[in-house]
VEXVEXLO-591849 format. One line per 4 residues: for each residue z, y, x of N, C-alpha, C, CB. Coordinates in Angstrom, 3 decimals. Atoms other than C-alpha are relative to their C-alpha. Glycine has a CB too. Layout:
! VEXVEXLO-591849
Z:Y:X:Z:Y:X:Z:Y:X:Z:Y:X  ...
//
This chain:
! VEXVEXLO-591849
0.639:-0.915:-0.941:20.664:-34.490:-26.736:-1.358:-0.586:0.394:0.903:0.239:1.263  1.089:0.585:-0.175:17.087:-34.803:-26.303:-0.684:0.081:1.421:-0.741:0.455:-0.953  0.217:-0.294:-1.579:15.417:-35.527:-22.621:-0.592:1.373:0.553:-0.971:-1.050:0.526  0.106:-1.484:-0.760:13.920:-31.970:-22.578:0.507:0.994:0.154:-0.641:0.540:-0.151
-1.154:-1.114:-0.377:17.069:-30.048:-23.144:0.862:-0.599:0.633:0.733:0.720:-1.091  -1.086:0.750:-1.033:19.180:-32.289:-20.707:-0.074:0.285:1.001:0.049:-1.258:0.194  0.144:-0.472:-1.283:19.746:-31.104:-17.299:0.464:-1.221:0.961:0.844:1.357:0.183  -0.689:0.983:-0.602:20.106:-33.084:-14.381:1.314:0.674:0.943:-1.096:-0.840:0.855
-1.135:-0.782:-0.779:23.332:-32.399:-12.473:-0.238:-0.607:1.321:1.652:-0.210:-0.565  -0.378:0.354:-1.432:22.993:-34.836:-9.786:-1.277:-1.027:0.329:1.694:-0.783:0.145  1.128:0.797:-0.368:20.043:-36.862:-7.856:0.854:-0.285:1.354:-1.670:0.776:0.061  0.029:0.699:-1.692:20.453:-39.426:-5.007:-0.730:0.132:0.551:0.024:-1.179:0.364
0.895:-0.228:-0.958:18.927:-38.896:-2.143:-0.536:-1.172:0.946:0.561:0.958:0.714  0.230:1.182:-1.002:16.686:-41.217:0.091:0.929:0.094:1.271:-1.564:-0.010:0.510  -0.438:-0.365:-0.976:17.669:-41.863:3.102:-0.421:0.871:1.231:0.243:-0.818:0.201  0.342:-0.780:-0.990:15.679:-39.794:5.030:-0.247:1.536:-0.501:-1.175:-0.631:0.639
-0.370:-1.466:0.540:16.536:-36.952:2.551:-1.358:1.085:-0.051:1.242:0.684:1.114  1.033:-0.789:-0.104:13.031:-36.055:1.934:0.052:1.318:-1.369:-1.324:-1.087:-0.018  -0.234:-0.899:0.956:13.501:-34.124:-1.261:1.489:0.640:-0.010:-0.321:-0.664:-1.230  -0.877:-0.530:0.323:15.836:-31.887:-1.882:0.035:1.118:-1.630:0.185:0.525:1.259
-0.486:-0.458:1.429:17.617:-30.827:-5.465:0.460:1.413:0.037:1.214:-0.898:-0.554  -0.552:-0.483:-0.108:18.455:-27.634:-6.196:0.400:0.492:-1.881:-0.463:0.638:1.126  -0.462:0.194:1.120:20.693:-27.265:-9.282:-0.244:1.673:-0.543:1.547:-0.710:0.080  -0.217:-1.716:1.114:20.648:-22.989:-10.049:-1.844:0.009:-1.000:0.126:2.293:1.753
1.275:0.098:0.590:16.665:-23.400:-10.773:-0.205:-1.442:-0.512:-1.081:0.413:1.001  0.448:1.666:0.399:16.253:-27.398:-11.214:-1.101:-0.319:0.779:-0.490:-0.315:-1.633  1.562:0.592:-0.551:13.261:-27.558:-8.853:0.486:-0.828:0.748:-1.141:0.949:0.830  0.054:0.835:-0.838:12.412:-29.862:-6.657:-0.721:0.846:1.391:-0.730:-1.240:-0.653
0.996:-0.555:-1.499:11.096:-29.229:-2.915:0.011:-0.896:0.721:0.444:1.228:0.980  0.312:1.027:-0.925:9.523:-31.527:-0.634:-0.548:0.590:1.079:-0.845:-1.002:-0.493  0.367:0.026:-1.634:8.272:-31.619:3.005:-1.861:0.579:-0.227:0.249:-2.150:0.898  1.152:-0.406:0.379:4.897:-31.650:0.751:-0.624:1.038:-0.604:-0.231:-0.598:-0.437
0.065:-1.263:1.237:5.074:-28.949:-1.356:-0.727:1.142:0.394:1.468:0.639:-0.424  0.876:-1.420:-0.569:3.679:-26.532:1.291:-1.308:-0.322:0.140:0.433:0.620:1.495  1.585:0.810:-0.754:0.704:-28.718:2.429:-0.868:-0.103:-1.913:0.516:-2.554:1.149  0.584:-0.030:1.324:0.040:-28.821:-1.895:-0.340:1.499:-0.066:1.009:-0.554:-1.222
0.498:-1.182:-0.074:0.089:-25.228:-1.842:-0.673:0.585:0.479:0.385:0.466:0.078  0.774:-0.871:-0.577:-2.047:-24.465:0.912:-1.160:-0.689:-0.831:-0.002:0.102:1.677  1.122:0.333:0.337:-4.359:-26.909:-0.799:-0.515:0.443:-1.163:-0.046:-1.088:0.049  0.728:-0.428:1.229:-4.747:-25.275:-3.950:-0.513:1.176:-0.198:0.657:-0.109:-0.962
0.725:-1.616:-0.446:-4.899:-21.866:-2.345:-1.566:-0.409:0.524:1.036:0.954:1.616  1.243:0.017:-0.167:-8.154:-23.290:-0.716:-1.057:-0.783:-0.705:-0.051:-0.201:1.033  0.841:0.625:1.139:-9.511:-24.942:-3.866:-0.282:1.832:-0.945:1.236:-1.622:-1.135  0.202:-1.294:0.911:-9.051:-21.095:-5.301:-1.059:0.799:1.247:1.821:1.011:-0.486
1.196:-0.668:-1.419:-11.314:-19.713:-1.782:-1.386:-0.882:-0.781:0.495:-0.832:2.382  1.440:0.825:0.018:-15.482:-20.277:-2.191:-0.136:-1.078:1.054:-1.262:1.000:0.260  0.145:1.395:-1.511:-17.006:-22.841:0.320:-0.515:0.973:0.681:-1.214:-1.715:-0.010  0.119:-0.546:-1.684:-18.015:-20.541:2.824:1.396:0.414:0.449:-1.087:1.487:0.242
-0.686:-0.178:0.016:-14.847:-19.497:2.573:1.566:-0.950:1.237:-0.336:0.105:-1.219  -0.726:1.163:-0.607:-13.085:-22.905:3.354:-0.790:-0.436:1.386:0.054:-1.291:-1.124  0.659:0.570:-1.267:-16.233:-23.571:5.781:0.588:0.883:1.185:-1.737:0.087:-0.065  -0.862:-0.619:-1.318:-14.624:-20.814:8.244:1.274:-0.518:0.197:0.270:1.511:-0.078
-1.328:0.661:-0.315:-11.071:-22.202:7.657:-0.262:-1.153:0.858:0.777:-0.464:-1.278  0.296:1.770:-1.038:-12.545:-25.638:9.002:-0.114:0.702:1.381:-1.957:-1.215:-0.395  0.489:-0.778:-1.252:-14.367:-24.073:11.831:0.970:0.915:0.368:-1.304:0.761:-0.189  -0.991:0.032:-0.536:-11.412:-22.100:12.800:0.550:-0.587:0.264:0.445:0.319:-0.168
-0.807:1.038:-0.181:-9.211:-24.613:12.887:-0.281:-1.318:0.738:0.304:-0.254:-1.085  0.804:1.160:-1.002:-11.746:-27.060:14.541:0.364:0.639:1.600:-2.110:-0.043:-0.349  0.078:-0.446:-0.912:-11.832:-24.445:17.130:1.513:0.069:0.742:-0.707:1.055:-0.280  -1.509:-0.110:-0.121:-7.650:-24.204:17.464:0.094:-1.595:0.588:0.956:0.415:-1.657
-0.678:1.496:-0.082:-7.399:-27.987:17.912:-1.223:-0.084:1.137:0.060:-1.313:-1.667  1.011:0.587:-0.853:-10.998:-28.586:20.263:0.135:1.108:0.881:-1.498:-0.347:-0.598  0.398:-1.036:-0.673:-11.326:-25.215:21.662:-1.299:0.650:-0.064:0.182:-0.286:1.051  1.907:-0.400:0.380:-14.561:-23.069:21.574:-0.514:-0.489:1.292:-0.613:2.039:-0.252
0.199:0.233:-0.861:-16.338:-25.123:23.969:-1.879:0.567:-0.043:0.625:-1.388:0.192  1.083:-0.549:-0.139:-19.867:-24.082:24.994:-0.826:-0.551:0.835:0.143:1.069:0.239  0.899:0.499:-1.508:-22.837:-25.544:27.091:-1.603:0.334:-0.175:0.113:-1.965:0.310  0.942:-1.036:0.024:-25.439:-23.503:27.793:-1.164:-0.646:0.646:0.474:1.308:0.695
1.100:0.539:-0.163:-29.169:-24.862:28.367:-0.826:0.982:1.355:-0.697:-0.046:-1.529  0.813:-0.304:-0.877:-30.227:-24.561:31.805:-1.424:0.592:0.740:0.136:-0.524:0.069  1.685:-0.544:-0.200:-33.954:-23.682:31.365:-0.011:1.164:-1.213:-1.472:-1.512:-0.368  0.203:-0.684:1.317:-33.325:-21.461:28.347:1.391:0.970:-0.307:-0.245:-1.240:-1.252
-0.799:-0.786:0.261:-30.679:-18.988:26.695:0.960:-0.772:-1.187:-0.727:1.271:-0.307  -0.579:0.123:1.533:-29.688:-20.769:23.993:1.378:-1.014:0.575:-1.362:-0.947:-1.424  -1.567:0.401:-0.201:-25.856:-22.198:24.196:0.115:-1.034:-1.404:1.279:1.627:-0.043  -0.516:1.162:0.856:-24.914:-25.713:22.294:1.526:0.347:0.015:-0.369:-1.613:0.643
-1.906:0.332:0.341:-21.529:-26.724:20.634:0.399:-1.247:0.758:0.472:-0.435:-1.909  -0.375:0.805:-0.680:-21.751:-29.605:22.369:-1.013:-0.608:1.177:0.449:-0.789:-0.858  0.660:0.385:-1.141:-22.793:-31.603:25.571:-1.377:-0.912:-1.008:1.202:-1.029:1.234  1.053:0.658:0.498:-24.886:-34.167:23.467:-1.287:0.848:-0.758:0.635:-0.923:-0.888
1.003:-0.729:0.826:-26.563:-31.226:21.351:-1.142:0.627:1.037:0.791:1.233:-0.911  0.600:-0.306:-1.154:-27.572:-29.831:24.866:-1.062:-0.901:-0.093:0.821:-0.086:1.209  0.795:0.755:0.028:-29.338:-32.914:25.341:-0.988:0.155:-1.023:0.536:-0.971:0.030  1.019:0.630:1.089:-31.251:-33.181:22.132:-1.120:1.304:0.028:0.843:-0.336:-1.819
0.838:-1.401:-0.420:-32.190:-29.643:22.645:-1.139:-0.332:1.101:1.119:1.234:0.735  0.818:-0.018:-0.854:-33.538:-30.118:26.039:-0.949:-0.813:-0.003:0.452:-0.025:0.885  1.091:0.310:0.517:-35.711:-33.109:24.919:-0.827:0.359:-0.706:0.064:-0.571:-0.291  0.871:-0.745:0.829:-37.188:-31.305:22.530:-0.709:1.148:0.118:0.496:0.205:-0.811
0.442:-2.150:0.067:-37.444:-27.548:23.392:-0.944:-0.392:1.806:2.507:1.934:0.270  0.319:0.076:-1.167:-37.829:-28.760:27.027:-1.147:-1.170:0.263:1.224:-0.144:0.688  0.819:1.211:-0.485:-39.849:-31.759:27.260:0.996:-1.113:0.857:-1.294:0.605:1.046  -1.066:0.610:-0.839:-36.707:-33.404:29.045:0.124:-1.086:-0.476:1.238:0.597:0.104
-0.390:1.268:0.164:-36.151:-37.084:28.844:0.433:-0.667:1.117:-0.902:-0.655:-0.530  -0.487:0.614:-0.962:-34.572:-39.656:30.527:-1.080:-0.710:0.935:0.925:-0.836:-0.548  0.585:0.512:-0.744:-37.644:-40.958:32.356:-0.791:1.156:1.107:-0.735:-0.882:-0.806  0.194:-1.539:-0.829:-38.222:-36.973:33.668:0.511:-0.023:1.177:0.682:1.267:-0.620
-0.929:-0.066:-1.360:-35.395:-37.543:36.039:-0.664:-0.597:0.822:1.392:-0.611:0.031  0.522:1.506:-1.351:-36.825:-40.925:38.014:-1.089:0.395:0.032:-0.047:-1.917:-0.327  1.245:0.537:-0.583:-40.523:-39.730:37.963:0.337:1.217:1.413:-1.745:0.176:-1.210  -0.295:-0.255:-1.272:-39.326:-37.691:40.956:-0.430:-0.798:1.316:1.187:0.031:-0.061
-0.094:1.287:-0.850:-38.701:-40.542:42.637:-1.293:-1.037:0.181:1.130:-0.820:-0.642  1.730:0.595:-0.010:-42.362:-42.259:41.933:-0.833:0.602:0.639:-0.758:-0.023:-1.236  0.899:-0.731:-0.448:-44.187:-39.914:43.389:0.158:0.222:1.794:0.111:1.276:-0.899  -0.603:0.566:-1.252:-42.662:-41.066:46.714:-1.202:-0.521:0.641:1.160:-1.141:-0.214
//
């Protein structure tokens, strides 16, 4: 009998019984098997495609957070982007704050 017409009847199992046998088909199924499948479904998606999956899913786990530029309309993704914005668009730096205080 040659190993590709031989069936298996019986497999040991780890102990934490990660695979499981099933004898009417012969497959195998793991814990991984779904996390392989979603990954090949999004190797078959374009990249803008996958770039919204990220960005959804960024947004599910962080939340849509938002911080909106005090002198202006425009809304950052984040607190630091705020910043870089307002130095730039604004003229804002950290020595803006204290000349307040100089003019004392």
């Amino acid at each position: 009998m040659s190993m590709e017409s031989s069936v298996i009847e019986h497999m040991e199992m780890d102990e934490d019984d990660s695979f499981a046998f099933c004898e009417g088909d012969g497959a195998f199924h793991s814990a991984f098997e779904d996390d392989f499948e979603q990954t090949l479904a999004m190797l078959d998606m374009d990249v803008e495609e996958v770039m919204i999956e990220v960005e959804n899913s960024h947004e599910e786990v962080e939340g849509n957070k938002q911080f909106p530029c005090e002198f202006c309309e425009k809304i950052c993704k984040s607190k630091g982007g705020r910043t870089k914005h307002q130095r730039s668009k604004h003229e804002l730096g950290e020595s803006s704050t204290s000349s307040s205080t100089r003019d004392v």
